[in-house]
C-alpha positions in Angstrom: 11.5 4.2 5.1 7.7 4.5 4.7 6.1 8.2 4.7 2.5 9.3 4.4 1.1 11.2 1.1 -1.3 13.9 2.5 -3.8 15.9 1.0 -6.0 12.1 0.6 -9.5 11.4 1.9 -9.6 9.8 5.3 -10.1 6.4 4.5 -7.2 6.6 2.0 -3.8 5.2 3.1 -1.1 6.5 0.9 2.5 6.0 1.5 5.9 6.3 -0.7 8.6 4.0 0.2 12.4 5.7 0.0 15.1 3.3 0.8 14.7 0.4 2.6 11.7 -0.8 3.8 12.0 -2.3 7.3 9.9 -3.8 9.7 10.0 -0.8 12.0 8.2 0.8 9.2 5.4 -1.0 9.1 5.0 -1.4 13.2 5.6 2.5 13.4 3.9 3.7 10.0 1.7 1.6 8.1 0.1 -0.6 10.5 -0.7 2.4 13.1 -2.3 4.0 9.9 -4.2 1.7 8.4 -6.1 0.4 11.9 -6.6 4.1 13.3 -8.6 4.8 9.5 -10.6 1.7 10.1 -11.5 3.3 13.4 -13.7 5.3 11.5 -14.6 3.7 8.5 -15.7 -0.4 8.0 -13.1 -0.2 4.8 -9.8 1.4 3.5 -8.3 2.2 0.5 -4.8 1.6 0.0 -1.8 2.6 -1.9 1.6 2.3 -1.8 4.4 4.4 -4.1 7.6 2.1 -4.9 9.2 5.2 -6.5 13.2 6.1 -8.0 14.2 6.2 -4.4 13.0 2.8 -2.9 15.3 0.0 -2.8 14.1 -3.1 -1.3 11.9 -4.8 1.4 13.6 -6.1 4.4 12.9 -9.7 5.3 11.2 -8.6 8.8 9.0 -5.8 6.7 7.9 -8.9 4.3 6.8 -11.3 7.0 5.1 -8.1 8.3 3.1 -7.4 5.3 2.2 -11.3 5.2 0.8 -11.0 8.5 -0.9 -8.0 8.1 -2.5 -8.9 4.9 -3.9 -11.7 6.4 -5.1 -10.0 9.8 -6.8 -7.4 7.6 -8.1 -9.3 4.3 -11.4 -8.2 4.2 -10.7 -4.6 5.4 -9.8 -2.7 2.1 -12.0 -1.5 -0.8 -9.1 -0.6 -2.9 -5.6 -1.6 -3.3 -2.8 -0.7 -5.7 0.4 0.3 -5.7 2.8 2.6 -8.1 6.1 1.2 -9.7 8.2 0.6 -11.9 9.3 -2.5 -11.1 7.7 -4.7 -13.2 8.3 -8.3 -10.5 6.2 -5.9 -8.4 3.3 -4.8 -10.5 2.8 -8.5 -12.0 3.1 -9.9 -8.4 0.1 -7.5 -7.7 -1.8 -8.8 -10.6 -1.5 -12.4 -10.1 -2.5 -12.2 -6.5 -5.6 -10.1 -6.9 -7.9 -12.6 -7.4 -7.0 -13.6 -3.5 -7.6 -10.6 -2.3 -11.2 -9.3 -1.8 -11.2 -5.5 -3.0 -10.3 -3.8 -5.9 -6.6 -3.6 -7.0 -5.1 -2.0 -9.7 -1.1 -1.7 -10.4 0.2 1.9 -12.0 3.7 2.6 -13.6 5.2 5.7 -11.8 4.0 7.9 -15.1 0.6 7.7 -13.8 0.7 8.7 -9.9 -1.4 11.4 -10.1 -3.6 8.7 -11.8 -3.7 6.5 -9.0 -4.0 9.3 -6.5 -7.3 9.9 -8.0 -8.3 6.1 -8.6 -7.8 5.6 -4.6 -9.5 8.5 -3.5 -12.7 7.9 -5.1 
C-alpha cells in the first residue's frame, strides 16, 4: 500500500509504502500524483519512504515503476528515497547517473532530513 505524506510543497510527491506494494498502487496512487503535480509545474520532486512496515514490491508494481520511470525521465528535479534496506539504497546510487535530476538515498534516521532536502 502506497499513502501520501502531507504537509509538502506542491511539486513534492511524498509517499510511505506499508506492506506490499502492488500495481494497483501505483495506477491508483503514485502515477495519478505525480502527473496531476506536473499539471502545474514543468518538474517534480520525488520521494518515497520504504519504512519498518513495507515489505516488498509486487512484480506488476515493478514493471510499473519501469514504465513509469521511462515515460517520465526528464520530469523530476529531485529523487530519493528513505530505507533501510541497504539492496535498495545502493540500487539508488548506482542508477543515478541514468537518471537526470538530483537523487539522494537516506537511512530511515534521517526522514525528517529528507523531508526537507525534497522540499527545497
Amino acid at each position: 500500500m502506497l499513502k501520501r505524506i502531507g504537509s509538502l510543497p506542491a511539486h513534492v510527491v511524498a509517499l510511505e509504502a506499508e506492506g506490499t506494494v502492488s500495481a494497483e498502487d501505483y495506477e491508483t496512487v503514485l502515477i495519478p500524483a505525480v502527473e496531476e503535480a506536473l499539471k502545474e509545474h514543468s518538474k517534480v520532486s520525488f520521494l518515497m519512504v520504504l519504512g519498518d512496515a513495507f515489505e516488498t514490491y509486487e512484480a506488476g508494481a515493478l514493471w510499473d515503476d519501469t514504465v513509469f520511470g521511462f515515460k517520465h525521465l526528464t520530469d523530476f528535479k529531485k529523487v530519493g528515497v528513505v530505507t533501510d534496506r541497504n539492496w535498495i539504497a545502493e540500487t539508488m546510487r548506482l542508477l543515478s547517473p541514468l537518471i537526470p535530476a538530483e537523487t539522494l538515498a537516506f537511512p530511515l534516521k534521517k526522514r525528517e532530513q529528507a523531508l526537507k532536502w525534497i522540499a527545497n
